[in-house]
N, C-alpha and C positions, 0 to 999 in steps of 0.2 A: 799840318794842323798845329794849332798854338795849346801845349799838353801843359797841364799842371800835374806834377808827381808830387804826392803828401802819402802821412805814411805816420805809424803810432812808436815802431822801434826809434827813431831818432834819426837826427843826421846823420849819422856816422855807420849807419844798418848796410852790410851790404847789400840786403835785397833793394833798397834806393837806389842803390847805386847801381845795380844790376838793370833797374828795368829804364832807370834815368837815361843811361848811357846808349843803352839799346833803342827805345823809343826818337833819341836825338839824331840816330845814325840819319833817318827820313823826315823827321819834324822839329818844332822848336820848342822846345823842353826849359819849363822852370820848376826850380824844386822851394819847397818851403815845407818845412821839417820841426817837428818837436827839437827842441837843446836837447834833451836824454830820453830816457825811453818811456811812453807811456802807454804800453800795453794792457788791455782792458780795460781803458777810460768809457767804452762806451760813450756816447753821444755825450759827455761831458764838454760844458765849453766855461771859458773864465769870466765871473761877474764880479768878482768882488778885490780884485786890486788890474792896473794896466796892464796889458801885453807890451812886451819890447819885443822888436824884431830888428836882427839885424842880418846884412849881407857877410856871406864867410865863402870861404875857398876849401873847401874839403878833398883831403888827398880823393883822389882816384873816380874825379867828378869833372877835369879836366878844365873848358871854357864855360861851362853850364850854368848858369845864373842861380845857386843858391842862397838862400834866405833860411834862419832859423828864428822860431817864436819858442817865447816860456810858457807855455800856454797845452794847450790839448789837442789832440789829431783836428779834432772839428774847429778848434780857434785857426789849425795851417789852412784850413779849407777857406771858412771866413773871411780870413787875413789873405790868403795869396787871390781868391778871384776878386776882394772885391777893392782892395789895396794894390798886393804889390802886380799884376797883372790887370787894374781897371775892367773888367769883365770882360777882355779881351784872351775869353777861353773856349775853346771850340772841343776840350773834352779833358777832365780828371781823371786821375789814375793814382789809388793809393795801393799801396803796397812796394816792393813784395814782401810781404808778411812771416815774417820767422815762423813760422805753426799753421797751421790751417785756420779756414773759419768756416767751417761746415756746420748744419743743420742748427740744433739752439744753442750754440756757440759763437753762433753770427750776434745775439744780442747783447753779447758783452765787449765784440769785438769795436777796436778804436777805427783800424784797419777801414770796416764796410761803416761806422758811422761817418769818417770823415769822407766817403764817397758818397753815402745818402743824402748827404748836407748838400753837395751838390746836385743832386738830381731833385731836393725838396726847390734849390735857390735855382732850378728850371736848367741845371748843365747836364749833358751825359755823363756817362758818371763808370767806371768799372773798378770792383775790389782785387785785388790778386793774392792769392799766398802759398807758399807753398807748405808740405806734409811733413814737416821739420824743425823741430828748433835750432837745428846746428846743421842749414839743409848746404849740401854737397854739391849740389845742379840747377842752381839761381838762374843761369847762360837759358837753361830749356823755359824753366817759368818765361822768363824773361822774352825770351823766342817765343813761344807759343801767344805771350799775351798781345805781340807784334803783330803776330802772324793774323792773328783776329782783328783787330784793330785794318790794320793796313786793308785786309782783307775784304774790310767791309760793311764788319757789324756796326760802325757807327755812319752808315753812310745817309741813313733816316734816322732822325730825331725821337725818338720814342718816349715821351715824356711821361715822369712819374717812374721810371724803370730803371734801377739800378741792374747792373752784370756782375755775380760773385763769380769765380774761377778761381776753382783751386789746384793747384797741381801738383803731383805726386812726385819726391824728390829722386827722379829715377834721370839718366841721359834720356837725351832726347828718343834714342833707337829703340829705348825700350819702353818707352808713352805708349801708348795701345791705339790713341787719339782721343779727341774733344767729345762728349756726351753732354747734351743738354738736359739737365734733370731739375728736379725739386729738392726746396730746404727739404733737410730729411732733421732726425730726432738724435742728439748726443745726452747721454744721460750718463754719470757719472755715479762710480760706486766709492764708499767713505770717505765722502768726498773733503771730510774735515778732517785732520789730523793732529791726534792731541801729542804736545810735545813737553818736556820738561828742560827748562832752562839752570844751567850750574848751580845756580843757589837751590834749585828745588821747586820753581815754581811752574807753572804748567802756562805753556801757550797755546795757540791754534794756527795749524797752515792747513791753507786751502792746497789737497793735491787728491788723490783720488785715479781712479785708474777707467777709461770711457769701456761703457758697456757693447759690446762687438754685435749683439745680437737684434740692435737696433739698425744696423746697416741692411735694408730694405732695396732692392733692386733697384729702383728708378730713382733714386735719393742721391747727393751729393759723395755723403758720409761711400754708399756701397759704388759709386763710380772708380772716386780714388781709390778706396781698399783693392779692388781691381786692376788698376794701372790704368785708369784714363785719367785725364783732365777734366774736371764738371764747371759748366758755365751754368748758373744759375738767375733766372729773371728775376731781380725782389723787389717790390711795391713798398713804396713807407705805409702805404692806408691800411692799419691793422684790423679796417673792420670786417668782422664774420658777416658777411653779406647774407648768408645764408640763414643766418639766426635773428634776424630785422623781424620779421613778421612774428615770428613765435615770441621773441621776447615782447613786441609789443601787443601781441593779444593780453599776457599778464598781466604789463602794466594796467590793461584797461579795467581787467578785473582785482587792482588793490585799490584800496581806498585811502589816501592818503590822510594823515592823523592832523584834525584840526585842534590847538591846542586853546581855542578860543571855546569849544562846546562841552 
């Protein structure tokens, strides 16, 4: 298959380079990468000055065609299918992701936007990351996300459906295996912290510590805290299918205000 690998840590991430190299061992692999890291851009993409992209040779990336933009996870998506590989993409792959992107975590993640972008612009699409900021066992993410792949899951088109997979920074011998689960719920506790800078004056970082009691059996969050890998189906169509009708019987009963009577 012809794989596009994009990804929000940057060209220079190892988990790039990890799932790069791995996925090229059987297929033909291009990368197109953030210049530096833009983690938690969320579906952010560049309007308001141009992208430059250029071709570069990044140690430990060997013959592998990459490309870096100035731009946001979702501008490498953009830019490599619809640019520098002409839509000659039979399936995306961002990641691997320094940290996870479990449960609503995913909505901030750069990681699954710039995978959703392709499965919105009609390509298969899979996230990868693993449970780590400083993860130790990239080789297994990187192994397992093959293993699927090669294995199969892309062998029908399933359109509208992105794949999250996150994996637990453990060797491979001690994976449990792959569980298919649901976005689950990360909720984070103070989550703001006030800090005071030399002169005396006070700032704010976002850090906060995730709440453990939300990890729910069939959930992504409680697969990983167990030692499996969680592949997760997600949908861009945010809409509550279920609340169409109840919400529209109220509409039918307000009356909307005529500023003419």
């Amino acid at each position: 298959m012809r794989i596009l690998v994009v990804n929000d840590d940057g060209i220079n991430a190892k988990g790039i380079q990890a799932i790069a190299k791995r996925l090229n061992e059987s297929h033909d692999v291009t990368v197109v990468a953030p210049e530096s890291e833009r983690s938690a851009a969320s579906h952010a993409i560049t309007l308001n000055h141009p992208l430059r992209i250029k071709h570069v040779h990044p140690s430990g990336m060997g013959d592998i065609p990459c490309h870096v933009v100035d731009g946001q996870p979702v501008d490498c998506t953009k830019v490599g299918i619809s640019h520098v590989m002409k839509g000659e993409v039979d399936l995306l792959v961002s990641g691997i992701n320094h940290g996870h992107n479990m449960g609503s975590d995913m909505l901030y993640s750069g990681t699954v936007a710039a995978a959703l972008d392709a499965v919105i612009m009609g390509y298969p699409a899979m996230a990868v990351s693993i449970h780590s900021y400083y993860p130790q066992h990239l080789e297994a993410a990187a192994d397992i996300a093959a293993s699927l792949i090669d294995g199969g899951l892309f062998d029908e088109h399933d359109p509208g459906i992105l794949y999250n997979l996150n994996v637990p920074d453990l060797p491979m011998r001690d994976i449990k295996g792959v569980r298919t689960t649901r976005q689950g719920l990360t909720v984070y506790e103070d989550a703001i912290e006030v800090r005071t800078d030399p002169r005396g004056n006070q700032y704010l970082w976002m850090a906060g510590t995730r709440n453990e009691s939300n990890a729910v059996d069939d959930t992504d969050v409680s697969a990983v805290e167990h030692g499996y890998a969680s592949i997760t189906p997600v949908n861009y169509d945010w809409t509550a299918k279920d609340r169409i009708e109840k919400l529209n019987c109220k509409i039918q009963k307000i009356k909307l205000h005529d500023p003419q009577k």
